[in-house]
C-alpha positions, 0 to 999 in steps of 0.5 A: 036772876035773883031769885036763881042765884038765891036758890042756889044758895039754898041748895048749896046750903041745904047740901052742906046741911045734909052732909053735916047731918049725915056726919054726925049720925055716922059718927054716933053710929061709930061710937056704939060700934064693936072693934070689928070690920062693920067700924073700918066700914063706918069710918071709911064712909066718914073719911070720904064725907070729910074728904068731899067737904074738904076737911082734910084735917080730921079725915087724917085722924080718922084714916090713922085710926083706921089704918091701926084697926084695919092692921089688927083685924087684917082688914085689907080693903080698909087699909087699901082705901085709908092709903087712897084716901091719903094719897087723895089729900096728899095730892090736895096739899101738893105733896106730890111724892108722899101722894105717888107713894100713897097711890102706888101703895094702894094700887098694889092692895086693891090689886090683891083685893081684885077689885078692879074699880078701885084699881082703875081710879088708883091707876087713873091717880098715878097718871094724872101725876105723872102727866102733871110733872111731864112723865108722859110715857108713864102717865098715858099708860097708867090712864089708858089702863084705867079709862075701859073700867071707869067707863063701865063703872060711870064714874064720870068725876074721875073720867072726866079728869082723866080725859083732860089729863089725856088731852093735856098730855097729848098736847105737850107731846105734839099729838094735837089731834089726839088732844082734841078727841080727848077734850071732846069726851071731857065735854061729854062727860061734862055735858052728861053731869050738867056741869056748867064750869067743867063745860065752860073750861072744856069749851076754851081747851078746845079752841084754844087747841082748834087755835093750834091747828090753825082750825079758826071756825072751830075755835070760834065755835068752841068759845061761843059755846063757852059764852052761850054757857056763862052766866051773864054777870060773870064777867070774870069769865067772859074776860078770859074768853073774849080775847082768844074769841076777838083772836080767832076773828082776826084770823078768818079776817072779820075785822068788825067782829074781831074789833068788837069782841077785842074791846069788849074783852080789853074792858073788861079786864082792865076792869077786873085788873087781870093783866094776862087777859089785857096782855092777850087782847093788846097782842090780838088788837096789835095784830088787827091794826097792823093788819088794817094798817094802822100803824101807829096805834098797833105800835102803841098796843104792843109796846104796851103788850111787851111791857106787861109780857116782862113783868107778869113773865107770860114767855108765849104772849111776850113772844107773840109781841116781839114777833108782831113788833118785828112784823110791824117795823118790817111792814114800815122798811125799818129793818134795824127794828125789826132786826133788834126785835127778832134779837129779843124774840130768839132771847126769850123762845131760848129761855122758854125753849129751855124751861119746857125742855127741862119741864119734859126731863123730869121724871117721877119714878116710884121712891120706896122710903128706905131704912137709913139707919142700916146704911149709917152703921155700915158707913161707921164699920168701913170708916173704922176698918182702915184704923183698926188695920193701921196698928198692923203696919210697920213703920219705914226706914228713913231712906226709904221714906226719902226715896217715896218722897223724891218720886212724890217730887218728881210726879208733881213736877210732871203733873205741873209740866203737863198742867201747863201744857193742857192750860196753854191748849186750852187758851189757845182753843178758847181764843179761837173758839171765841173768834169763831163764835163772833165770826158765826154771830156776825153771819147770823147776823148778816143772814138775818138782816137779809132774811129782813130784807126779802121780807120787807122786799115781798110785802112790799111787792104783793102791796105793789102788785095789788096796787098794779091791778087795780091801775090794769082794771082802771085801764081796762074800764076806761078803755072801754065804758067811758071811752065809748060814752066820750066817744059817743058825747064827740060824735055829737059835737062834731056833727053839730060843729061841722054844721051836719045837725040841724038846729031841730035835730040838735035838740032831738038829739040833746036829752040822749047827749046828756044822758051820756055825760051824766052816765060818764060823769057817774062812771067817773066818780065811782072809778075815782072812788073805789080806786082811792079806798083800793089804795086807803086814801079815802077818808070820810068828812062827815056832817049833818045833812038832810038826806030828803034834799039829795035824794030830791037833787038825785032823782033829777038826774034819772026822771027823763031816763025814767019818763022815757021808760015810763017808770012810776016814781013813788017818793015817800021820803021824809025829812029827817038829818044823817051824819055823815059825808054828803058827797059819798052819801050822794054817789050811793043814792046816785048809784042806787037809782040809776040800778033800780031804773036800769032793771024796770021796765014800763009800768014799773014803780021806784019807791023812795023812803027814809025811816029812823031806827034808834039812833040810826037813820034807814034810806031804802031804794026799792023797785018792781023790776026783775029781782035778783037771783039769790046766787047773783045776790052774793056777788053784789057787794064783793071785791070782784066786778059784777054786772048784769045787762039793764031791761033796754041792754044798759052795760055796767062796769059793775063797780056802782054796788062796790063802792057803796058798800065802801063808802058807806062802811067808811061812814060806820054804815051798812048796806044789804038788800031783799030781793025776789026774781020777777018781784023786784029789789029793795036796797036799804042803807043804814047811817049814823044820826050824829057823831059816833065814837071810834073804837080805835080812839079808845 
């Protein structure tokens, strides 16, 4: 990486050598010149070297110089090119107008010229400008004459500002489709020049638009291809994308990945003291545990989001706060929260609604500069004509004069008469305009608080309807497994009890009663787990334990099951301590053997194992059974029920695999499997070695 990064700057300082070098020889070149058109043509290419190293100072010198030449020898095309130049620097030191006026200007020699690449980049100019001040009628028309002749020239530096221009105007006026299709051609044409920044920035514009149209896998795919281009230490960077990345996920609800990209990029902009890029990952973080219901710490972010929304003055993040706010106090049945937040939120899309509103108002229309001085001399001319007539009028008799004044009288005191009357009517429509305004504010806010209300209400209906499944999928699972196998276990005491058994058959019978219980007692812990974490009630408390000790306890329960279907038990376990919650870890071991047993048959083999893996611990439970469909084996860990009859039709409620990975992801664990059909199964469990840190505490 050093030697990359020195070699860049080798370069960079081998071109700015280059330049100097190639400056100084136009320049000695210029000075033994003749005043003719071979001088315009010399420092026309000094002035554009002066303009890439940005020297506006002394390209200025040059183009007056130029300009005076070029007017002596009616050089048009140093004239058309000096007024290019000056609208270039212009526009580089935000003066806007003298920069239109220059490319307006320059458009119309290059025009005369017939040189029609010229004309496209002059025409490309004016339209960057006027998008840029939110004429967008104006500046998509000067761009889209420009794109056909710049395309056949390859000139890719001004095609691919004018595509970003296309597609910024094109997401201001809504058409977001129209945006993104531009921004693909900025990416090619970034792409095509190798330009890593312009494909790192092209990249975000592109989420951030695929965000906009609600398309979250391509957004998500536009901001890695952002990371896959940035340099590793350029956290600055990597700072700006990750929040919008961590976003995304929250989106397609990958909370895990959403969770990791959000801290990194919460770091590191505290890190960089960006606030903005705290501002959005506080919002996205918000968001994320609203979503996970954790309450307490999104409240805590997002007031922290609001705060920095006021003082960096960021409208659209600040609103995405009070918006979030709202959600949440709605969530929690606060509803006079929620109806203060929507205050504050319609407070600030008012005053944002507002500014974009007058940011589309503004027009940038050509100002031809315009002689004053005419104007002045005949602002003087009328101004002295009343004097000069007034030596011309004849004086008025005094009664005369007496009657225009009593008229005057008489006019004022009508005029004063009807000024009173209007004034009445006026107070008299403001008092009841202004109770109608509070009769309107106090529905509004009536209709509001209501609007709250049914949304609390229909939250809190869907969380009542999910929680009314899960109790009918209880039910119907009761009624059905576990009463067969209590049923099963009844007939055999009351045999026993009404004195039908003998003592012989009593003992016959006695290992396939066990088997019931034990099946009843397995299918009684996973119920009672998996419907405590439907309903977020389970939590872990985890230890540090031998995980060789509970698969030796384990396998007990399944060696007589194992002996009767003359399955072979290889145990290669070894010792070796997890962190985590023993009775959890004990129903996924549970669970996972009474799988593998289910699915062998005679000659089969169960292989038990543990291994450590960095800091982690990985317990596998592998079997030569019959193997698993690569279709059936994305069914396995779902939300949905599934289950497959065993080789001796042992039935399942197919929630074992369910709770596994539910209890092993509350251990900050992960579970996955390898299987072949006809080969067989292995199920591996990966869990923490010692405590971990939580995320969410950070």
């Amino acid at each position: 990486m050093r030697k990359l990064i020195v070699l860049l700057c080798f370069i960079l300082s081998f071109t700015a050598f280059s330049q100097e070098k190639e400056l100084d020889s136009l320049r000695i070149q210029l000075t033994f010149q003749d005043l003719d058109s071979s001088k315009v043509e010399t420092s026309l290419q000094i002035i554009k070297l002066l303009y890439e190293t940005k020297d506006y100072d002394s390209a200025l010198k040059y183009i007056s110089n130029v300009e005076k030449l070029s007017e002596n020898l009616k050089h048009k095309k140093g004239l058309a090119y000096t007024t290019y130049y000056k609208g270039l620097i212009f526009n580089k030191r935000d003066d806007y107008i003298n920069a239109f006026n220059q490319f307006n200007k320059a458009k119309e020699l290059f025009s005369a010229l017939k040189d029609t690449l010229a004309l496209a980049r002059a025409k490309n100019q004016l339209g960057i400008l006027e998008i840029e001040h939110g004429n967008y009628k104006k500046g998509l028309k000067y761009t889209h004459d420009s794109i056909d002749a710049l395309e056949k020239g390859a000139m890719y530096s001004d095609l691919a500002y004018s595509y970003q221009n296309l597609a910024k105007a094109y997401l201001n006026t809504g058409e977001i489709e129209k945006a993104i299709d531009y921004a693909l051609k900025n990416l090619e044409v970034e792409e095509h020049v190798n330009n890593t920044i312009g494909i790192v920035e092209c990249n975000v514009n592109l989420a951030k638009l695929n965000l906009i149209k609600k398309d979250y896998q391509k957004a998500i795919l536009h901001y890695q291809n952002a990371l896959a281009n940035i340099n590793t230490n350029n956290n600055e960077l990597k700072a700006n994308i990750l929040p919008g990345l961590g976003g995304a996920y929250v989106k397609t609800k990958e909370y895990k990945t959403a969770t990791t990209y959000l801290f990194e990029g919460l770091k590191l902009n505290k890190q960089l003291k960006n606030e903005q890029g705290i501002l959005q990952s506080l919002n996205n973080l918000g968001e994320l545990n609203i979503l996970n219901s954790n309450f307490k710490t999104a409240e805590e972010q997002l007031l922290e989001a609001g705060y920095l929304g006021r003082k960096i003055d960021d409208k659209p993040e600040l609103l995405e706060s009070y918006r979030l706010m709202k959600s949440l106090d709605s969530t929690k049945g606060n509803l006079k929260n929620a109806s203060a937040w929507q205050r504050e939120y319609n407070k600030v899309k008012l005053i944002f609604d507002a500014e974009k509103q007058k940011q589309k108002d503004i027009t940038f229309e050509e100002t031809p500069l315009i002689e004053e001085a005419p104007l002045i001399e005949e602002a003087i001319t009328e101004s002295k004509a009343p004097i000069e007539n007034s030596s011309s009028i004849n004086l008025i008799d005094d009664a005369e004069s007496k009657k225009k004044l009593d008229r005057l009288k008489l006019i004022f005191y009508a005029v004063l008469a009807a000024f009173a009357v209007v004034l009445i009517f006026f107070v008299l429509f403001y008092l009841k305009r202004s109770g109608r305004v509070k009769y309107t504010k106090d529905l509004e806010d009536k209709n509001q608080k209501i609007k709250l209300q049914n949304e609390a209400i229909l939250e809190q209906s869907k969380r009542l309807e999910s929680i009314n499944n899960v109790k009918d999928k209880l039910f119907s699972i009761v009624s059905h497994d576990l009463k067969d196998s209590l049923t099963s276990t009844k007939g055999f005491i009351d045999l026993l009890k009404d004195g039908q058994l003998s003592q012989e058959e009593f003992h016959t019978l006695l290992p396939e009663l066990s088997e019931n219980a034990n099946n009843a007692s397995l299918l009684l812990f996973n119920l009672l787990n998996w419907s405590k974490s439907q309903m977020q009630s389970l939590e872990p408390k985890p230890s540090l334990f031998d995980i060789q000790d509970v698969f030796h306890e384990k396998v007990k329960l399944v060696e007589r099951k194992m002996q009767n279907k003359g399955i072979v038990l290889r145990d290669i376990t070894v010792l070796d301590f997890v962190f985590a919650d023993r009775s959890m870890i004990e129903i996924i071991i549970q669970n996972l053997l009474a799988n593998a047993v289910k699915f062998c048959v005679k000659g089969d083999t169960i292989t038990i194992s543990n291994r450590v893996s960095g800091t982690n611990a990985i317990i596998s439970v592998a079997d030569s059974g019959v193997g698993i469909t690569v279709e059936n084996q994305h069914k396995l860990f779902g939300n949905n029920t599934f289950s497959t009859v065993g080789t001796s039709n042992e039935i399942g409620t197919g929630l074992g695999l369910t709770i596994c990975k539910e209890l092993v992801e509350l251990n900050k664990g992960r579970i996955w499997v390898d299987s072949e059909l006809n080969v067989g199964s292995t199920f591996f469990v990966e869990l923490p070695k010692s405590k971990t840190e939580d995320p969410e505490n950070t």
